[in-house]
Each structure stands twice: as C-alpha cells, then as structure tokens.
BAVEXVO-967673 format. One record per residue (C-alpha): residue number from 1; x, y, z. Coordinates in Angstrom, 3 decimals. Example, Ala and Ser with C-alpha at 12.3 -4.5 7.8 and 13.67 -1.06 7.14 Angstrom:
REM BAVEXVO-967673
PT   nr         X         Y         Z
PT    1    12.300    -4.500     7.800
PT    2    13.670    -1.060     7.140
This chain:
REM BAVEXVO-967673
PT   nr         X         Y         Z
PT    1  -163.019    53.435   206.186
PT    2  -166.550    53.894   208.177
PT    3  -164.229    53.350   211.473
PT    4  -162.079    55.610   210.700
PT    5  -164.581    58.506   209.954
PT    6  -164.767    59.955   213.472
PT    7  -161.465    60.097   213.808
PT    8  -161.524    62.070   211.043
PT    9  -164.063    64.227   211.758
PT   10  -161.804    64.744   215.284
PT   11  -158.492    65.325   213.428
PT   12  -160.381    67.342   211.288
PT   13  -161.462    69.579   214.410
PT   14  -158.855    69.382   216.193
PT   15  -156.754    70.730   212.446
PT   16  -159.098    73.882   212.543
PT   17  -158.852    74.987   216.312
PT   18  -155.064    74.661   216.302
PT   19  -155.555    77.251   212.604
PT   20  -157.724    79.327   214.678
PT   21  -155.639    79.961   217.528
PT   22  -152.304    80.556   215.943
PT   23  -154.087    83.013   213.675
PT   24  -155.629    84.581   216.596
PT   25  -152.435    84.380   218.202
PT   26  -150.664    85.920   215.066
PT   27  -153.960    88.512   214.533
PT   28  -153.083    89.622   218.357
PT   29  -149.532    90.502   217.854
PT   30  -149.567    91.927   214.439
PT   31  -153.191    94.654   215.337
PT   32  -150.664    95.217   218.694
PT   33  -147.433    95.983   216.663
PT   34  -149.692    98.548   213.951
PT   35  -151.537    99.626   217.247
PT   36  -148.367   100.659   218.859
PT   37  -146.500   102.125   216.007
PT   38  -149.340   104.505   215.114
PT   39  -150.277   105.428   218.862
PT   40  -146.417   106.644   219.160
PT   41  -146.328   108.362   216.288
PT   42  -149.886   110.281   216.970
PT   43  -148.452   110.484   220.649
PT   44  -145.250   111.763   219.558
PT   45  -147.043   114.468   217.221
PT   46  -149.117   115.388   219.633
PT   47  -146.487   116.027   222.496
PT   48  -144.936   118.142   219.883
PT   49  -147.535   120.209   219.421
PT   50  -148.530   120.607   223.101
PT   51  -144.887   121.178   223.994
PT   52  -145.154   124.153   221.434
PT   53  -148.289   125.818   223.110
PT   54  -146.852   125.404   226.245
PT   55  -143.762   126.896   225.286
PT   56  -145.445   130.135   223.774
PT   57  -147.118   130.189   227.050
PT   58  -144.086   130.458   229.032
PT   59  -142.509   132.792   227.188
PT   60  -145.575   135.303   227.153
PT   61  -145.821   134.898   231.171
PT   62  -147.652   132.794   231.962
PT   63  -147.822   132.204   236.058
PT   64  -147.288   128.628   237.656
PT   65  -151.100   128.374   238.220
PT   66  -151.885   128.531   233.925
PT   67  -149.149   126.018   233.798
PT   68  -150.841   123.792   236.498
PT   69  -153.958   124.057   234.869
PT   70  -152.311   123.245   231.552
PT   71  -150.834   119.929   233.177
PT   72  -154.451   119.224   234.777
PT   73  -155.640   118.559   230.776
PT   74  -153.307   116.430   229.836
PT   75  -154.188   112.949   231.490
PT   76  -151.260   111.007   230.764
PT   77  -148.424   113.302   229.802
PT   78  -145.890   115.401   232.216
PT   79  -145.045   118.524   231.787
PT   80  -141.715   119.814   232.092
PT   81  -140.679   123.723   232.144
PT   82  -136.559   124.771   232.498
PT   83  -135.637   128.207   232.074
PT   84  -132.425   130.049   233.030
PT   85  -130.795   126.238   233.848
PT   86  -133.190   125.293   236.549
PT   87  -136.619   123.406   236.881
PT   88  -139.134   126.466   237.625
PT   89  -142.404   123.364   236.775
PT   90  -142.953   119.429   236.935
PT   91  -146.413   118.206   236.437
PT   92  -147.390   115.611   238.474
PT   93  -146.432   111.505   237.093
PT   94  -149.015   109.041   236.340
PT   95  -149.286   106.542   238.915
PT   96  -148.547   103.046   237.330
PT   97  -147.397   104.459   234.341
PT   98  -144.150   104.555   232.318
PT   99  -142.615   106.761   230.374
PT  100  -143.356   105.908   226.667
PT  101  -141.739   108.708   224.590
PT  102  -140.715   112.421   225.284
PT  103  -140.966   115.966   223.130
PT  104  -139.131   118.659   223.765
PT  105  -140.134   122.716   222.557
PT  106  -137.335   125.398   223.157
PT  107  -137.950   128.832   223.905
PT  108  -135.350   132.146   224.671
PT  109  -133.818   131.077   227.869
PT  110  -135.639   128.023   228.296
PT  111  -137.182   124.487   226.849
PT  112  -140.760   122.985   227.749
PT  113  -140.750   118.917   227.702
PT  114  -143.044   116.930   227.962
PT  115  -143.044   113.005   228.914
PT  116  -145.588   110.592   227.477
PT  117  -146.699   107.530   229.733
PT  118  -148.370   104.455   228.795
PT  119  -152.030   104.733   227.918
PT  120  -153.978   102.810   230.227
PT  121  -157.397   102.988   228.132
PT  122  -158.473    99.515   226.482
PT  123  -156.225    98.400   223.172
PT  124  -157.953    98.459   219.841
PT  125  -156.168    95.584   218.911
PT  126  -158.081    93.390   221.209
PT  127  -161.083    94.405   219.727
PT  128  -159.907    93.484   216.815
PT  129  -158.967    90.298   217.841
PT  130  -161.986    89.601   219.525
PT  131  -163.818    90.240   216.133
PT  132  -161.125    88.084   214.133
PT  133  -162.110    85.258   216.845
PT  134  -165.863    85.315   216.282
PT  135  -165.338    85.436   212.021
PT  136  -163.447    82.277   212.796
PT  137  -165.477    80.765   215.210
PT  138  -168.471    81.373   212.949
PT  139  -165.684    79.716   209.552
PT  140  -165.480    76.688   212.199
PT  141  -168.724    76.087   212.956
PT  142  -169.822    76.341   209.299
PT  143  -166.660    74.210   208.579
PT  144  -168.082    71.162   210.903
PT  145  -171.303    71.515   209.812
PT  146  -170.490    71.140   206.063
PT  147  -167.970    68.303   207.599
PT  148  -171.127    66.706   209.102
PT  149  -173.572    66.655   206.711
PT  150  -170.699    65.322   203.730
PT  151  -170.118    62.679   205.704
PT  152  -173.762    61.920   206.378
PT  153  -173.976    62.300   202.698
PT  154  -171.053    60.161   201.605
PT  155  -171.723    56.839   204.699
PT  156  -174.521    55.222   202.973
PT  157  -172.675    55.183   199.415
PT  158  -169.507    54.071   200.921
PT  159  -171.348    51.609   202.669
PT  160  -173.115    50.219   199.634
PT  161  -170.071    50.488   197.987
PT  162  -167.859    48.406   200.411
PT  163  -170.908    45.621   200.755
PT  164  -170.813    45.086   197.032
PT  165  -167.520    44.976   196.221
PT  166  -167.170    42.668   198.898
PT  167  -170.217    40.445   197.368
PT  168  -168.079    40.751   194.341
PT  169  -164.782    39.389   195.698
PT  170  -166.663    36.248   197.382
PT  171  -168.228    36.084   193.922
PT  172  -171.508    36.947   194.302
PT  173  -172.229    39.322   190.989
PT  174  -175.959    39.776   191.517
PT  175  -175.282    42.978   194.276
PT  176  -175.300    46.022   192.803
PT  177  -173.992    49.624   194.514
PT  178  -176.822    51.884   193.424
PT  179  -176.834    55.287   192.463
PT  180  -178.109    57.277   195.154
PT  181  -175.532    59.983   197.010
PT  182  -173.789    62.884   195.295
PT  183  -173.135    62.989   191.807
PT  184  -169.176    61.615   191.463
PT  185  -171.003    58.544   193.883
PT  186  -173.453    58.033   191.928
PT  187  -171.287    58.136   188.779
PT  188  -168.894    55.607   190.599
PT  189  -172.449    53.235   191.591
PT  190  -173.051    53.476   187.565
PT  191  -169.658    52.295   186.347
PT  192  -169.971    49.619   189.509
PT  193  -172.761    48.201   188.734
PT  194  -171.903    48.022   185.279
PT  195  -169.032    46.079   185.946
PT  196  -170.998    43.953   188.006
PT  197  -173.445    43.251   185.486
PT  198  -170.857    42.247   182.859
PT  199  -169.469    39.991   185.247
PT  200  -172.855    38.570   186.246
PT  201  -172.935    37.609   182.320
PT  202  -169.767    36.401   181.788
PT  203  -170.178    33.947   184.777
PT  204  -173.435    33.069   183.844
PT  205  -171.893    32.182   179.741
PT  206  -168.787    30.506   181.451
PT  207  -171.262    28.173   183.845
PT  208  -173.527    27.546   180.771
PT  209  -170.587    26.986   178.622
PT  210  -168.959    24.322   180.779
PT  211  -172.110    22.736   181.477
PT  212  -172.508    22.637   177.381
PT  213  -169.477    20.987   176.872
PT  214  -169.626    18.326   179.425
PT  215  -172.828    17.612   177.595
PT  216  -171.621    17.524   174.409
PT  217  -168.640    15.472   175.677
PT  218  -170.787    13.006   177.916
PT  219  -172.939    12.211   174.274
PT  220  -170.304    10.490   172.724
PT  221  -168.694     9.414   175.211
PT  222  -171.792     7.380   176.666
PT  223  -172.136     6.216   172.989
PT  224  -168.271     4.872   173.119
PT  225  -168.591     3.435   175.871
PT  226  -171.974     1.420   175.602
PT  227  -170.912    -0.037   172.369
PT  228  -167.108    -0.879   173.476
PT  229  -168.955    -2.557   176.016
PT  230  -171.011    -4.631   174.344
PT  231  -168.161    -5.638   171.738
PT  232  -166.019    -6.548   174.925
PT  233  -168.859    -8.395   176.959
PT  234  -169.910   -10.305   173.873
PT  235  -173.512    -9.041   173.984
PT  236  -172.900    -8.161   169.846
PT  237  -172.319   -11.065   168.101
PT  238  -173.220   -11.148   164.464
PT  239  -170.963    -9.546   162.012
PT  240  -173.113    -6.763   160.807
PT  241  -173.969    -5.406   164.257
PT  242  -170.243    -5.477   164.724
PT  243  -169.575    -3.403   162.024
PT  244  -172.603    -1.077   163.670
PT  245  -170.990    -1.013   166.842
PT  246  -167.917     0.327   164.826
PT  247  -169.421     2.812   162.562
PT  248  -170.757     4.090   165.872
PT  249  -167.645     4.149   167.613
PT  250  -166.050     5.834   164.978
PT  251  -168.646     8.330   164.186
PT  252  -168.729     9.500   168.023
PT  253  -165.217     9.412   168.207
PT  254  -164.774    11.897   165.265
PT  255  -167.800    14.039   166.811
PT  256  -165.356    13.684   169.980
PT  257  -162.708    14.831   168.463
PT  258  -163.516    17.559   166.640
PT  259  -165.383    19.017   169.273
PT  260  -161.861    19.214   171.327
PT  261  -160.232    20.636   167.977
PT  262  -162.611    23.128   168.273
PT  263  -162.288    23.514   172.152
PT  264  -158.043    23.548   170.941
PT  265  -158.678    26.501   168.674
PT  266  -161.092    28.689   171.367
PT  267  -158.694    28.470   173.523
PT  268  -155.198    29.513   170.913
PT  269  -157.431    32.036   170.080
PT  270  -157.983    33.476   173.383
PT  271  -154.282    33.215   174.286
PT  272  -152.992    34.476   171.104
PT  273  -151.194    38.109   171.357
PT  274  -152.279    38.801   167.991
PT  275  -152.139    38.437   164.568
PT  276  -148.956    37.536   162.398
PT  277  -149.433    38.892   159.151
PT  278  -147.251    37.085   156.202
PT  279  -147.927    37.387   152.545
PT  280  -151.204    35.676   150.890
PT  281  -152.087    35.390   147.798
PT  282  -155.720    35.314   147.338
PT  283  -156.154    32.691   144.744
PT  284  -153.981    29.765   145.499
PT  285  -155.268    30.150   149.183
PT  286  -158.866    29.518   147.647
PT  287  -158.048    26.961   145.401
PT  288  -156.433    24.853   148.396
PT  289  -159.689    25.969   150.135
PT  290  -161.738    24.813   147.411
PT  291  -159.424    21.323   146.934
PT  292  -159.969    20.452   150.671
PT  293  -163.876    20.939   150.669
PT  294  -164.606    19.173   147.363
PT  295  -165.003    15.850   148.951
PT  296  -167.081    16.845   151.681
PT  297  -169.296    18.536   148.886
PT  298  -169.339    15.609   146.662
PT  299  -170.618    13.225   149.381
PT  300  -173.623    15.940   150.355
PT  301  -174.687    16.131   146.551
PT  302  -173.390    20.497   146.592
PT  303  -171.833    22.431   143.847
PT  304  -168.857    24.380   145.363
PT  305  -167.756    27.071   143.644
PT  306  -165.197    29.265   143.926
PT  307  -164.534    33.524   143.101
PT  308  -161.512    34.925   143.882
PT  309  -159.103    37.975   142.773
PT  310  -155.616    37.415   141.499
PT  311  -153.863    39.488   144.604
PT  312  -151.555    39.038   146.970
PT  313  -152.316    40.645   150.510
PT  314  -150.731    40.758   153.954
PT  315  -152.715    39.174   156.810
PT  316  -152.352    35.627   159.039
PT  317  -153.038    33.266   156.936
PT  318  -153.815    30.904   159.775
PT  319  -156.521    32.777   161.458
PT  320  -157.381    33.030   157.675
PT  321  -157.491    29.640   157.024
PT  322  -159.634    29.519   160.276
PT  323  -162.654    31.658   159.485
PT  324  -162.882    30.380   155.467
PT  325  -162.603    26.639   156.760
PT  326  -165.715    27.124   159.094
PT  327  -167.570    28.978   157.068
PT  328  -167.180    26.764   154.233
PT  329  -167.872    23.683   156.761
PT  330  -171.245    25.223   157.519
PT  331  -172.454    26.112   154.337
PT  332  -171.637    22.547   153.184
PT  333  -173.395    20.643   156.274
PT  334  -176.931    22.747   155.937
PT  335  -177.232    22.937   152.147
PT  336  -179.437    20.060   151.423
PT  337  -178.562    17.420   148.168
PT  338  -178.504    19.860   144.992
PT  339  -177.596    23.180   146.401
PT  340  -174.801    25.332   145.693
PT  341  -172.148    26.914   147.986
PT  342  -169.920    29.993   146.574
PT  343  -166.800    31.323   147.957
PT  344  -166.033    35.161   146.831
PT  345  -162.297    36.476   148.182
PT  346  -161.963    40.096   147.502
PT  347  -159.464    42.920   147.908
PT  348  -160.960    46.568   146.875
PT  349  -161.477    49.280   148.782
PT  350  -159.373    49.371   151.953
PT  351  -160.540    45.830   152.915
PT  352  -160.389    42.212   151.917
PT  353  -163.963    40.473   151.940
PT  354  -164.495    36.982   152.281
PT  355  -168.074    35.874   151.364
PT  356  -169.261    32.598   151.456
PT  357  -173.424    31.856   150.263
PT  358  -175.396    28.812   150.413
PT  359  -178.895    28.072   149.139
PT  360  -179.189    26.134   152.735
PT  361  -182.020    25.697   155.487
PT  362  -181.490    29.366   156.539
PT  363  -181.176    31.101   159.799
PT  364  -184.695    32.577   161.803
PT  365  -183.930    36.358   162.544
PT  366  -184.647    35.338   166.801
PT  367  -181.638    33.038   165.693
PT  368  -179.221    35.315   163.713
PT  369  -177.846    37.767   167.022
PT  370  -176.553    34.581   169.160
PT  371  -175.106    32.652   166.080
PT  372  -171.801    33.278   167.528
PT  373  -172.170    32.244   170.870
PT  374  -170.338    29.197   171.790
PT  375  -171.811    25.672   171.567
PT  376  -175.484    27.864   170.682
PT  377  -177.026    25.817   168.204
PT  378  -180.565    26.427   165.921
PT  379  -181.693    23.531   166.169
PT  380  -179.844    21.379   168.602
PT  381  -181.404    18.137   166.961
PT  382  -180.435    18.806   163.440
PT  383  -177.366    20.048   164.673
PT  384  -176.114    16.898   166.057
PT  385  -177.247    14.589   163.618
PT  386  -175.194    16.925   161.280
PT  387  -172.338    16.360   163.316
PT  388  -171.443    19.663   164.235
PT  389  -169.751    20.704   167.590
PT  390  -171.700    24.131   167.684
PT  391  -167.979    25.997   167.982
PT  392  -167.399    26.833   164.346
PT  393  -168.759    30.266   164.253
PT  394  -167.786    31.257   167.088
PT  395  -164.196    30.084   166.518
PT  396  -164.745    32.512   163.292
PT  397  -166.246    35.619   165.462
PT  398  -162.868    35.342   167.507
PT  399  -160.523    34.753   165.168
PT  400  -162.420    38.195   163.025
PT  401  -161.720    39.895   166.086
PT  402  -158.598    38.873   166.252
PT  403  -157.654    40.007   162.857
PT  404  -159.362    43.783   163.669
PT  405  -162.301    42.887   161.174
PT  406  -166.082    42.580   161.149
PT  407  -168.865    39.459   159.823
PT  408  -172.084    39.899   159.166
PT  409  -174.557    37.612   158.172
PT  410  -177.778    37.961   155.514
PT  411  -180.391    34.916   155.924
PT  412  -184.161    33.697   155.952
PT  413  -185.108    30.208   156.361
PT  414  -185.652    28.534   153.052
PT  415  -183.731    30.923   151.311
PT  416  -180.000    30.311   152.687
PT  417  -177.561    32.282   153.978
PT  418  -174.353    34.838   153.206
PT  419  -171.588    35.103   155.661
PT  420  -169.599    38.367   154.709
PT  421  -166.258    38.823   156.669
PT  422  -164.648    41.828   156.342
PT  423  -161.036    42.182   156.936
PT  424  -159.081    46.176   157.222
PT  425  -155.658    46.247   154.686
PT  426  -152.926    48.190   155.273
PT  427  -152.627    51.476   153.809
PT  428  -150.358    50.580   150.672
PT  429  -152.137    47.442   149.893
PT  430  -155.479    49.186   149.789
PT  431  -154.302    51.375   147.510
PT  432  -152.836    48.841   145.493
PT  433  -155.902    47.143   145.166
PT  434  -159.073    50.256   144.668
PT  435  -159.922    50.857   141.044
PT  436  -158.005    47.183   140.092
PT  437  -160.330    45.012   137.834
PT  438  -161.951    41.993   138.717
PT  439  -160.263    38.808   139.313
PT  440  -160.889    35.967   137.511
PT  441  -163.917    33.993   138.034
C-alpha cells in the first residue's frame, strides 16, 4: 500500500488538473456566450438609440459636416444616411472589423442605419476566467497540501499496522500497532492490539496446556511402564510386591484414563453446536446422581445427601449430567473422613439452580478466580494423590456455558465450599415453577 502511495498522490494530481482545465475550459465558453449575448443586446439598444438622434438630425438639416462629426464619436459603428432613394452619407468602416449587428431609424423621405462591428477592446470573460483559474489554482494547491500532510499523517500507522499484522500471521503475538495517528487509526491500533493481546493469551494457555498434559500423561505413564518392566524382567519376585506392582499399574492406569475421559469431554464440548434440550425431571435425575456417588462416599467415610424439587424441566440432560457429576466428584475427593456433601436441584424463579456444598479443605480466595482453568490445580500435590486429572471444573465451566448459564463458587479454607450453577428456563417453565412450594427433602 506504502508503494502505491505516490502513485496516488500523482493520480490524485493529475485527477485535479484535468477538473481544473475542463472547468476553465467550460468557465471560458459559458462568461463568452453571457458576454456576447448581453454586449449585442446593449449594442443593439444602443444603435437604436443613436440611429434615432441621428435621424432627428437629418431631418432638422443637419449639413454633411454635423453628420461627419457625428460618425467621428462613434468608434466602432457606421453610419448610414438614405434619403429620397439614394446614399447622401457613409461613415467610414472599421479596419479589421466585421459587421456584428445593424439598426435602422426612419425618417420622412429617408432612413438612418447604422452598422455595428466587432469590439476590439479586451473580453470580460477572460477576466473572468483568469480569476476562476487562480480560485482553482489556489483549491489545488490547498488540495495537495491537505493530500500531503494526510498521507504524512496516515504512513507511520499504516506502517505499524502492516508490520504487526504481519508479526501476527508468522505468529509472533507480542507486536502491538500502537495508537498514535488520527483518531479512526488509533481506534483501529486499540481494537489491534487487543486482538493481539487475546491471542498472546490464548497461545500462551494452549502452550501451557499441552505442556500440562504431556505431564500429567508422562506421570503415569513412567509409573506403567517402570513397574511392567520390572514384572517382565523378573526384578519383582515375591508375591506381595507383585500385587504392588499391580495395584500400581492399575491405579495409574485409571488416573490415565480418566484424564483422557476428561481430555474426551473438553474436546465434545468445544465441538458441540449446542445444547439439546429433552425433558428432565429433577428428582429421579438426582436420585441416579445420588445412587452413582454413594459408593465413592462410603469408601471416603462422607454423608451424601440429597435436596431436590419434584419438577420436570427442559434442558440437556447430558451436559447436565456433566456439571452435577464433577461437582459431586469434587466435593467427595476433598471432604475429609466424617464430612458431609449436599446436593440442592432447584427450579424457581426463571432458573434452575444446582448447588452442591461440602464441609471440605476449602479454596484460598488467590485460588478461587483460576479454579476453572484447565489442568490448574490448588495444590498440585494433594491433587494427585487424590487422583484427580485437574479437568473437572473446567469441563463444568464449559459445559455452563454451553447451556447459557452461570457458577459461582462461595469458599474459605477450613470451612468448605458451595458450587452454585445457575441454569436460564424457558419462559413457560419458569412460570410454571415461581410461587410452587418446596420439593421434598
């Protein structure tokens, strides 16, 4: 675009001369045409008149001397006298000149005429024109000078611009356009940069995020694969630290495993083209949610409980299913031996809220804004020797998202923590459900 900008600037030139000349051109001909038309009708008036005089000269006498000196005042006309059928006067002709227009005055016996040549004094009209020419001599000239100084304006933008947008494509995201320049430029370097910034993050999660996962996949792998090893080479030999080896294997396999479920459901979640609502009734979806967590719960030592109204709403049950399972999941695997976990489904005012609360470890405040991030963990220790893949919640912030809802969460270490998921109904379920009593509990 730079390149081109001379040749622009030429065009641009060249565009305005070519205006200014065929209006000059145009300016000439029409001030000529008006110039013309009013000179012959002054002239003609005026030959009229002087035809007149001349006339009422004649006829009162006058000698061929008045009638000489008569002809001697007017410059470019020629007087004419007939009388009795014959030419008795003829002023003398203009040299160069031709005739332009003739007026004729009748008296008894005789007519006075009088021929009109072509003025030879200078034309208004090229005065005119000449002042037409400077007023657009003066529009040009401020024309290339605005010309010059918006492009002088506009280079170092568009030069910025071009270098980061191609830093951009070769995927460099750390360049940024700037602001400087006129206002729309400097608007365009804000939304730019922006841009540039977000994608600066989201390359920056997407590196960290595959570099977490081939962690978290190398762990158990290594594990696997040192233990496989020493079954196969014989270097484990007594029955118990066979059994070892397998608990082991198995352990890491299931870590394995659900850590590419989770990976599985990231992914369905980020190709999914939206929701499918079908019909779900509240309770029998948390008594099957209930059913499927109670061993888990048994084996940590944690009352489950469960809350939930008697209604039947429309949403996906799937991406339902999704949310409550990790939720649940979490609140089970950091309660300690002797806590409680509740799970409240409820459909009132507009919305159906899913709440699960734990008397758990808790979750630091620093902690509580990157919760959702993928494969973050609190404490990656505890984490692991909990067995969790660090996906769950933000498997739930997608699928939330997904569904057009909101979570928030309510926690302080020692004192456990409240997911609350909030999910929008449609119109003629939420008014089904406002003012409706309680479920049973």
């Amino acid at each position: 675009m730079l390149a081109r900008a001379p040749s622009v600037r030429f065009w641009l030139l060249v565009a305005m001369i070519s205006s200014a000349v065929i209006g000059l051109g145009a300016a000439a001909v029409l001030f000529h045409q008006v110039q013309n038309r009013n000179e012959r009708i002054l002239a003609g008036e005026r030959a009229s008149q002087e035809a007149a005089v001349i006339a009422a000269e004649v006829q009162a006498g006058a000698s061929i001397a008045r009638l000489d000196a008569l002809q001697n005042l007017l410059f470019s006309d020629r007087v004419t006298v007939r009388r009795g059928g014959r030419t008795i006067f003829v002023g003398r002709r203009p040299i160069g000149a031709e005739v332009e227009l003739r007026r004729s005055a009748p008296f008894p016996g005789g007519s006075v005429t009088i021929a009109v040549y072509t003025s030879t004094t200078p034309s208004i009209a090229l005065d005119l024109t000449l002042i037409t020419a400077g007023a657009l001599a003066l529009v040009i000239g401020a024309a290339i000078l605005a010309a010059t100084l918006v492009t002088r304006a506009v280079r170092g933008p568009v030069q910025r611009a071009i270098f980061a947008a191609e830093g951009v494509s070769h995927g460099d995201f750390t360049v940024r356009m700037g602001t400087a320049g006129p206002e729309e430029l400097g608007k365009l370097g804000s939304a730019f940069d922006d841009m540039a910034a977000r994608l600066e993050r989201a390359d920056q999660d997407q590196r960290r995020f595959l570099a977490d996962v081939a962690h978290e996949i190398a762990t158990p792998v290594n594990a696997v694969a040192g233990f496989a090893l020493a079954l196969a080479d014989g270097t484990v030999q007594s029955e118990e630290d066979r059994r070892e080896a397998g608990r082991v294997i198995q352990a890491q396999t299931g870590r394995l495993r659900d850590l590419l479920g989770g990976l599985r459901e990231l992914t369905q979640l980020d190709l999914a083209q939206g929701a499918r609502p079908t019909a779900v009734s509240l309770r029998p979806f948390g008594e099957r949610l209930l059913a499927s967590f109670q061993p888990a719960a048994r084996e940590a030592q944690v009352d489950i409980r469960l809350q939930a109204d008697d209604r039947e709403i429309q949403t996906d049950a799937r991406l339902l299913e999704m949310i409550a399972s990790n939720l649940v999941s979490n609140a089970i695997r950091y309660t300690p031996a002797g806590g409680s976990v509740l799970i409240d489904l409820r459909a009132r005012t507009g919305a159906l809220t899913l709440r699960t609360r734990d008397t758990g470890v808790g979750i630091a405040p620093e902690h509580q804004k990157r919760i959702f991030e993928r494969l973050y963990r609190v404490d990656a220790t505890r984490d692991r020797a909990t067995g969790g893949s660090g996906l769950g919640l933000a498997i739930v912030h997608r699928a939330v998202n997904a569904l057009g809802g909101q979570i928030d969460v309510e926690s302080s270490p020692g004192h456990g923590t409240e997911f609350r998921v909030t999910l929008p109904l449609a119109p003629d379920e939420a008014e089904s459900t406002d003012g409706s009593p309680l479920g049973a509990e």
